[in-house]
C-alpha positions as CSV (number, residue, x, y, z in Angstrom):
1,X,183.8,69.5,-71.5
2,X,185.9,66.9,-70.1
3,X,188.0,68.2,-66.6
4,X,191.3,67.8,-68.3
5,X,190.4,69.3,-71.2
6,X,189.3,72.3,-69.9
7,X,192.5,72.4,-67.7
8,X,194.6,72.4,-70.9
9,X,192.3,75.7,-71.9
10,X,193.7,77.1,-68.8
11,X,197.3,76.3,-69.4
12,X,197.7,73.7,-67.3
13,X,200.2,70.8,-69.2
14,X,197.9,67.8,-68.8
15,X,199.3,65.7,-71.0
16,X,203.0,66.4,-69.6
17,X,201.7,65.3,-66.5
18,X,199.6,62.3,-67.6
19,X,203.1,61.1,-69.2
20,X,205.1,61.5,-65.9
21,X,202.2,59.1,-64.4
22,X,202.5,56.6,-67.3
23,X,199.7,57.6,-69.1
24,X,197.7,57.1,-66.3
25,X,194.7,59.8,-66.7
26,X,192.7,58.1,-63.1
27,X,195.6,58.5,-61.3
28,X,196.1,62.1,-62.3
29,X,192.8,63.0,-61.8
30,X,193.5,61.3,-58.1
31,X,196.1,63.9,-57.4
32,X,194.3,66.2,-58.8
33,X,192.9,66.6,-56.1
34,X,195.7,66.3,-53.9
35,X,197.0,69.0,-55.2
36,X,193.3,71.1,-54.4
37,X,194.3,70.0,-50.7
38,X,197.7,71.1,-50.4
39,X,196.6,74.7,-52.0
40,X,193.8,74.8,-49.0
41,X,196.1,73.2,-46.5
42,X,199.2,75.8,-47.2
43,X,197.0,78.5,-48.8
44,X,198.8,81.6,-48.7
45,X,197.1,85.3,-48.1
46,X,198.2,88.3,-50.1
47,X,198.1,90.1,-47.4
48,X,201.2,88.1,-45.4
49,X,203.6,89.6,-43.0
50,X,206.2,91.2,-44.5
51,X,208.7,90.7,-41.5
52,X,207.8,87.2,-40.6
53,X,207.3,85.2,-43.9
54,X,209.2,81.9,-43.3
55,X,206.5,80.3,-43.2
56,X,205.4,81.6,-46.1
57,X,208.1,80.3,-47.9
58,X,207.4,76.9,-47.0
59,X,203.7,76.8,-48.0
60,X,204.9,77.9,-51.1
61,X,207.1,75.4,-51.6
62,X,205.0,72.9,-51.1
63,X,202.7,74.4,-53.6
64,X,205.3,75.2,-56.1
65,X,206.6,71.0,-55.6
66,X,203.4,70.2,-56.1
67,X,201.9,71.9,-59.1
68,X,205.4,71.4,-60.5
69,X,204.6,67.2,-60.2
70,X,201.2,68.0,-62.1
71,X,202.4,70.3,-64.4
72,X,200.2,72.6,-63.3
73,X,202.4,74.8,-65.6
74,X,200.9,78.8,-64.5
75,X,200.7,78.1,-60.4
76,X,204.3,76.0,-60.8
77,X,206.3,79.2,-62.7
78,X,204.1,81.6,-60.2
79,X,205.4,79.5,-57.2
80,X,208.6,79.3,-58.4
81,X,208.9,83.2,-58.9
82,X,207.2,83.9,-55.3
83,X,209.9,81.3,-53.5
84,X,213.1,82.7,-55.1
85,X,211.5,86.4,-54.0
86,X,210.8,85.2,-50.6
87,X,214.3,83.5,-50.5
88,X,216.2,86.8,-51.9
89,X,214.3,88.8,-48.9
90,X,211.5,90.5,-51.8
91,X,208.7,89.5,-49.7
92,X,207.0,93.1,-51.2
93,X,207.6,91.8,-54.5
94,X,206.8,88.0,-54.0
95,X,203.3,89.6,-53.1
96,X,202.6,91.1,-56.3
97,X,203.2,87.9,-57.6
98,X,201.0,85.9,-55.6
99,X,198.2,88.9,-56.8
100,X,198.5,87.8,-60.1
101,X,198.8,84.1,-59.8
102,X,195.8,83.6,-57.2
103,X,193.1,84.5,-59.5
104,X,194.6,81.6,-62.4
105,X,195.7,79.2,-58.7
106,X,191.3,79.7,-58.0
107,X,190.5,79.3,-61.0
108,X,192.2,76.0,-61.6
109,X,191.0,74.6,-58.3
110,X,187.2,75.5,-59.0
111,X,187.6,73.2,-62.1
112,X,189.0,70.4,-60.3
113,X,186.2,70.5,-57.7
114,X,183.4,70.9,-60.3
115,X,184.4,68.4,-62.2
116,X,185.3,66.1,-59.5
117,X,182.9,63.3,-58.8
């Protein structure tokens, strides 16, 4: 199976974001996997401090920015969930978000890199 297929099996809008490229399927493949690097380069633990997060909130902002570009449509809304928490002083609650998103964010990444050549 093809690597943008089998992203669209695991909800990620592929051909949203092919459209806001043009319809240019090489070029998102290319930031494809800029978008693996960001997640490694701004990767965020679930087990971040709870008093000193602002960091946090910028890594996942970036992410969020990122996978929103993409369309990659399950990290983007879990991003986007886990910033506004982080931003409204949740940082307990933007946790349990980041639990449930991490597992779809590594899942999404191993298919980029085993289908990247």
């Amino acid at each position: 199976m093809d690597l943008l297929d089998e992203l669209e099996k695991i909800g990620v809008n592929v051909s949203d974001g092919v459209n806001r490229l043009g319809g240019n399927k090489a070029l998102y493949r290319r930031l494809l996997g800029n978008f693996v690097k960001a997640v490694r380069e701004n990767g965020i633990s679930t087990d971040f401090d709870e008093e000193n997060y602002s960091d946090i909130t910028d890594k996942a902002h970036a992410i969020k920015g990122i996978a929103g570009n993409l369309s990659v449509t399950p990290v983007y809304e879990g991003y986007t969930q886990i910033v506004s928490l982080l931003r409204s002083g949740e940082p307990k609650r933007a946790k349990e978000v980041l639990v449930k998103i991490t597992p779809v964010l590594n899942e999404i990444i191993e298919c980029i890199e085993k289908n990247s050549h």
